[in-house]
C-alpha positions in Angstrom: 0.0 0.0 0.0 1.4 3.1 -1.4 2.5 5.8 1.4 0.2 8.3 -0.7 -2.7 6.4 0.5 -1.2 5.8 4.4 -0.2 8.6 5.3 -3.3 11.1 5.3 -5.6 7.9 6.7 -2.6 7.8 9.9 -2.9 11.6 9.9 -6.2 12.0 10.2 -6.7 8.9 12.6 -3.9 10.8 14.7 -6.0 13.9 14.7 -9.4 11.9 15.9 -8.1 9.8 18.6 -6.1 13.2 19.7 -9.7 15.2 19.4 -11.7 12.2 21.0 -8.5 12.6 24.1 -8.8 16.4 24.5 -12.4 15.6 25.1 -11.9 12.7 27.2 -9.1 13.4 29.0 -7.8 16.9 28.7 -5.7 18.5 26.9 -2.3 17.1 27.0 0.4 19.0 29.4 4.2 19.8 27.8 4.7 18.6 31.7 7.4 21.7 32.1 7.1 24.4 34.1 10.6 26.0 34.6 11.4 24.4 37.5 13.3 21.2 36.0 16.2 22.3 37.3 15.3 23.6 40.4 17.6 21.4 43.5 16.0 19.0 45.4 13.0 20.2 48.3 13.2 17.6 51.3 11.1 16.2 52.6 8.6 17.3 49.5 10.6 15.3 46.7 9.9 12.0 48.5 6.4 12.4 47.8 4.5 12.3 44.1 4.4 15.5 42.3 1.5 15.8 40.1 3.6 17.4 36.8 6.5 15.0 36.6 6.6 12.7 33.7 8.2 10.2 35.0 9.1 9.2 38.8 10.4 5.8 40.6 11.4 4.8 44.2 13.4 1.9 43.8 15.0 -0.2 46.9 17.7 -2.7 46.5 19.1 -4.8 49.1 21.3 -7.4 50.4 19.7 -10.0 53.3 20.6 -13.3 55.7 18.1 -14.7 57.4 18.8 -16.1 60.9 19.5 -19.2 59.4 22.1 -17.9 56.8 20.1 -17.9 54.0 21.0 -15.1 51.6 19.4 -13.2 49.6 19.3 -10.0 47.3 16.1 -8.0 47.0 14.5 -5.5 44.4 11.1 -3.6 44.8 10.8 -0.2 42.6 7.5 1.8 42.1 6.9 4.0 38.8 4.3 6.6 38.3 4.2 8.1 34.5 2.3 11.0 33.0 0.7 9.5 30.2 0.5 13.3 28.2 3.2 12.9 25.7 3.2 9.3 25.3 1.6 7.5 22.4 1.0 4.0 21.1 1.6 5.0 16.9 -1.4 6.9 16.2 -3.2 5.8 19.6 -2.9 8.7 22.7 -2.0 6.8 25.7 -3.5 9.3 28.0 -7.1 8.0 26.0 -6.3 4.5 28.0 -4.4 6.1 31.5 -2.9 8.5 33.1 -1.2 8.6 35.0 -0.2 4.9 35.0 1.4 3.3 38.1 3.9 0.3 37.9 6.3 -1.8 40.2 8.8 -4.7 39.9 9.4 -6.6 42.4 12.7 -9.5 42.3 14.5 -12.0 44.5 17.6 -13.2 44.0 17.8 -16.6 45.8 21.6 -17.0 46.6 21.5 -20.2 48.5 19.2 -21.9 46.1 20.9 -20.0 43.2 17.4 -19.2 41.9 15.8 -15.9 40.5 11.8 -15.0 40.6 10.2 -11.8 40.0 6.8 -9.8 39.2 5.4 -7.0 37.8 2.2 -5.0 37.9 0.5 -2.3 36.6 -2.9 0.0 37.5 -4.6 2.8 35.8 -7.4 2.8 38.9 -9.9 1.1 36.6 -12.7 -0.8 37.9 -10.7 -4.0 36.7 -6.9 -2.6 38.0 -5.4 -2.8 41.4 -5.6 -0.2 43.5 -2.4 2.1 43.1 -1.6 5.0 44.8 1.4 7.5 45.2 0.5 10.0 47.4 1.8 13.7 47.0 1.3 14.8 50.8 3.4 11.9 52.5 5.4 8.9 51.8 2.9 6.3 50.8 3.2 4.1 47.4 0.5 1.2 46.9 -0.2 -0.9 43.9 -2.3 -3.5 45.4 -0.8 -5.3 48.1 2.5 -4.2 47.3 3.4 -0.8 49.8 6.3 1.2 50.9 5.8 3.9 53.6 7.2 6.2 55.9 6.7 6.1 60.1 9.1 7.1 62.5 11.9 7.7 60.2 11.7 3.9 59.0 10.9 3.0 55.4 8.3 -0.1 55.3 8.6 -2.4 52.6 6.3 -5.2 52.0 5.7 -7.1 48.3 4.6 -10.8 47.4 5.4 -12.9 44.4 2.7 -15.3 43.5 1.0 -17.4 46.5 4.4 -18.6 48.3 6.4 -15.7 49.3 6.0 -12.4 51.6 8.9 -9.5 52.0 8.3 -7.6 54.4 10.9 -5.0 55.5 11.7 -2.0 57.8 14.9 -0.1 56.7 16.6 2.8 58.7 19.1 5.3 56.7 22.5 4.8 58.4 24.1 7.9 56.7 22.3 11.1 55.6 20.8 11.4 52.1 23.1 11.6 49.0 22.1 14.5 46.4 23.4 13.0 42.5 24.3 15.0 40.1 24.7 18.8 40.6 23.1 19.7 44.1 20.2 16.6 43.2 20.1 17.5 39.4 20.9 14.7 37.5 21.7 15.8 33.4 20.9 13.3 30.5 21.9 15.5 27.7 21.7 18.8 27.2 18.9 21.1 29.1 17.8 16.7 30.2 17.7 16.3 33.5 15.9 14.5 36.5 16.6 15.1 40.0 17.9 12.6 41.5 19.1 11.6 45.2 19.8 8.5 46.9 19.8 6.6 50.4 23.0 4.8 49.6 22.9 2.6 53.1 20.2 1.3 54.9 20.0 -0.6 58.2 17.1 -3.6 56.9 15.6 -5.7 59.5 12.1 -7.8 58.3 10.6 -11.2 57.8 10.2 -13.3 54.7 7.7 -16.2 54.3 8.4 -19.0 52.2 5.7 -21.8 51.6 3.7 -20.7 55.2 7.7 -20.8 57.1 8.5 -17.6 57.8 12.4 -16.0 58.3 14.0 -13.1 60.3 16.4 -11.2 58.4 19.1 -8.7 58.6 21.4 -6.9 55.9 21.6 -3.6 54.0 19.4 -1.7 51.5 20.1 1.1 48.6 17.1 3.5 48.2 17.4 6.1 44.7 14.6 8.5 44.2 14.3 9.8 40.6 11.7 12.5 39.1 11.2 14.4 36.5 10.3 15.3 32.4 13.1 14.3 30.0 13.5 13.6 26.5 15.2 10.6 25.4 17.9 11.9 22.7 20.6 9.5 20.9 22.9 10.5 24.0 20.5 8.2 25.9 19.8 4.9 24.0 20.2 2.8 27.3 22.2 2.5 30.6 24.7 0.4 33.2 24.5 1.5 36.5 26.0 0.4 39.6 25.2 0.7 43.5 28.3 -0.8 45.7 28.4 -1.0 49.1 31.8 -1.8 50.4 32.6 -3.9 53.4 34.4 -0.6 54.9 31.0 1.1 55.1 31.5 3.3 52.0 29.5 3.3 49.2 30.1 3.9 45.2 27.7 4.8 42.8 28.3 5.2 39.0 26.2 4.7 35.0 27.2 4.6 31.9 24.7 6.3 29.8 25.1 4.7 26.7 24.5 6.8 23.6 23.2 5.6 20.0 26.7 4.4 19.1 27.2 2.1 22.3 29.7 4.5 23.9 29.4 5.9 27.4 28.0 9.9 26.7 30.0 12.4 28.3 27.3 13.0 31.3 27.5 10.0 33.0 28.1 10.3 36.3 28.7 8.8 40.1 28.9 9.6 44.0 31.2 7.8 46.1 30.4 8.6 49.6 33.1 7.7 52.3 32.4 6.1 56.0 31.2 9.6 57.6 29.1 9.6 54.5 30.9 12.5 52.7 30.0 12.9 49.1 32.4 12.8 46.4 31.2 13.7 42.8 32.3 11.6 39.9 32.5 12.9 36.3 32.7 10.8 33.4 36.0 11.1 33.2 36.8 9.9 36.6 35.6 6.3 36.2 36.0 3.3 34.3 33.7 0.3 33.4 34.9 -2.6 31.3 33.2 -5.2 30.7 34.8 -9.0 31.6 32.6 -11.4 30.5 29.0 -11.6 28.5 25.8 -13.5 29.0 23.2 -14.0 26.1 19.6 -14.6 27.3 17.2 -17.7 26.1 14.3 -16.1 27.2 14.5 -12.6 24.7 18.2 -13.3 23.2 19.3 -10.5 24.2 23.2 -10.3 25.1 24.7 -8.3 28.0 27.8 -8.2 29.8 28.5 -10.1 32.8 31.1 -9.3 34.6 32.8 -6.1 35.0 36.4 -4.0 36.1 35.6 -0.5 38.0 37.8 1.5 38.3 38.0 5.2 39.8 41.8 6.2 39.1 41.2 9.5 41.6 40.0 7.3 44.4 42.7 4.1 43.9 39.4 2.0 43.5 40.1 -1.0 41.2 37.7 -3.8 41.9 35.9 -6.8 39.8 31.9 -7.1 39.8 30.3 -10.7 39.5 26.8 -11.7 39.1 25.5 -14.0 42.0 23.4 -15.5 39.2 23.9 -14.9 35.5 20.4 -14.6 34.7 18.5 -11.5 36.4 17.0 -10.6 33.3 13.2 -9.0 33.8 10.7 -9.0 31.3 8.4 -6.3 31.9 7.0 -5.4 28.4 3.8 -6.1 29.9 4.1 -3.0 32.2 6.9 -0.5 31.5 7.2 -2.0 27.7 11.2 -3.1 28.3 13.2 -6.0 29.0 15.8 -5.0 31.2 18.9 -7.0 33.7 18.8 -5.9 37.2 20.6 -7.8 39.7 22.6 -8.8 43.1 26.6 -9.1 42.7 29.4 -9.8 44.6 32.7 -7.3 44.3 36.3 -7.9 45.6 39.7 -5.7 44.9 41.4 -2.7 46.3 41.2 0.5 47.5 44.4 2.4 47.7 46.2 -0.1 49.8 44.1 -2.7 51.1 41.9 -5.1 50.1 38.3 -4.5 49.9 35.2 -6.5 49.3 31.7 -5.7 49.2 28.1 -6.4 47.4 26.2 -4.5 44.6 23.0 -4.3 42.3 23.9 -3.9 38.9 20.9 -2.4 36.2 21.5 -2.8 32.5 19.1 -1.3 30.0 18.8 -1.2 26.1 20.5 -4.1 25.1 16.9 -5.2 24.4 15.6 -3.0 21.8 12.1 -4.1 21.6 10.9 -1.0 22.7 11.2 0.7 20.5 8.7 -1.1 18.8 6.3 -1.3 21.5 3.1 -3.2 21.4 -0.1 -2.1 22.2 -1.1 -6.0 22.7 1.7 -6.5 25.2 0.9 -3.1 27.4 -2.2 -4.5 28.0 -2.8 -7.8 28.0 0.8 -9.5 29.3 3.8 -10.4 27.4 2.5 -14.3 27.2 -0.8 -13.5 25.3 1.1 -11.2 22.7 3.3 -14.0 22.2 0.6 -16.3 21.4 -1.1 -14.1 18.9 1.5 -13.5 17.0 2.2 -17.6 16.9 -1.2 -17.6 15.3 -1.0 -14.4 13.5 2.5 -14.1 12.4 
């Protein structure tokens, strides 16, 4: 079919479904207001805000029960403003918005075994209940929560009928603004703001099959929020949280531009044992990859296995995935496959030897979306798959 004919019926099936949206759901918002570079407000960036486009609070964690059982933890809500996003000719805002999502994944060390979920809500009569509350620190999407009380963050999330997390975590050091005074830069005039929790005193329980587990161990909170554009500076990312043995802590990402290369604003924190802050520029770090894992699941390749480096700092250590495969498939929720998971790191700092644990997140070695499908967002990776089996 010629594009003669295909183009005016996708322009004016745009223009409908962005009429029948204006009437339905409002006018879309640009979702700027000056203020995206404005430094971090505590408490009031811990809570939702109403005009960002995109936000997550994401918890990572390393636990042993009393029985020695370890364990590495992820639980992350997202809430997205739906105004600017679209399905090809389709207005997402005409389905949701905003859209609330969370992962949720446990790395079983001792039974070298990886499980995780995902969820989504709109607050239809047929969705979860989600919330994200903009006067206090209160995330909900169904029975999965995170709150605030008495300086404790309260974790609890499920996966399937068998297991329960349930976690209290107490900041040990005093909050770490990213970036430039908790603004984070993408590209140019991108940016989120960005701050982080980087060690947490966790204490909870965790049911397995009705037997439930005390447990102990450290936690990672990052907050993230704001409107940014995706550019080819930003075709994907490898970041890295490390908490060293010495009680200091090392952030850094690569954000990977169109090319594969690391753009010229990633960035890091290292933050010492009195929890001073040190800001990293690109230049001050190194990531090379050591080894490579290729998934069966979505055959998507990523490294596995890396060398940090910070020359500055006379860090030099090795990064190993606990389990090769972390891979998450959430195309069914926030449309991308994605690695996230628990590691185990050993070198040097200056002198001595040092050793440690870290969550490592890859993203965009999976391109699928960037052809997203409209099947997939809302009816579960599984049935898409299944229709195109029949449909080709």
């Amino acid at each position: 079919m010629s594009n003669n004919f295909v183009q005016p019926l996708e322009k004016f099936a745009t223009q409908t479904l962005d009429a029948l949206a204006d009437a339905v759901a409002g006018k879309a918002s640009t979702l700027r207001d000056g203020t995206e570079h404005a430094g971090v407000e505590l408490p009031r960036d811990l809570y939702a805000h109403k005009n960002a486009q995109t936000e997550w609070w994401y918890y990572t964690g390393h636990m042993q029960t009393a029985a020695g059982r370890r364990f590495g933890v992820e639980l992350v809500f997202f809430k997205r403003r739906t105004d600017l996003d679209r399905f090809g000719v389709v207005p997402l805002r005409l389905i949701a918005n905003p859209i609330y999502f969370a992962h949720f994944a446990l790395t079983d060390e001792s039974r070298h075994a990886f499980r995780y979920a995902h969820r989504k809500s709109a607050n239809s009569p047929f969705d979860p209940q989600a919330i994200a509350s903009s006067k206090r620190y209160y995330l909900r999407l169904g029975d999965w929560t995170v709150r605030e009380a008495h300086g404790l963050h309260l974790l609890r999330a499920s996966l399937g009928r068998d297991l329960i997390f349930e976690a209290a975590l107490k900041p040990a050091k005093p909050l770490v603004l990213n970036g430039e005074n908790g603004v984070s830069f993408k590209d140019h005039n991108e940016a989120s703001r960005y701050f982080s929790f980087t060690r947490m005193e966790a204490e909870g329980d965790i049911t397995w099959h009705g037997a439930t587990e005390h447990f102990t161990g450290s936690a990672w909170m990052d907050r993230e929020f704001g409107t940014w554009t995706a550019t080819k500076n930003q075709k994907g990312w490898d970041w890295f949280s490390i908490q060293f043995e010495n009680n200091s802590e090392l952030m850094v990402y690569h954000i990977r531009d169109s090319e594969g290369r690391p753009s010229k604003f990633s960035s890091g924190s290292f933050v010492d044992a009195e929890g001073n802050r040190t800001h990293l520029h690109r230049e001050d770090f190194e990531v090379e990859p050591t080894d490579y894992w290729r998934s069966s699941q979505t055959s998507a390749t990523y490294p596995s296995g890396w060398r940090v480096r910070v020359a500055r700092l006379s860090i030099d250590v090795r990064v190993t995935p606990i389990i090769k495969d972390q891979e998450l498939d959430t195309r069914g929720t926030t449309m991308i496959v994605y690695w996230e998971g628990a590691c185990e790191v050993e070198g040097r700092h200056g002198d001595a030897e040092i050793n440690g644990r870290a969550y490592v997140e890859l993203v965009g070695y999976d391109r699928s979306h960037e052809q997203p499908s409209l099947t997939t967002f809302i009816f579960g990776s599984a049935l898409d798959r299944r229709w195109r089996s029949i449909f080709g």
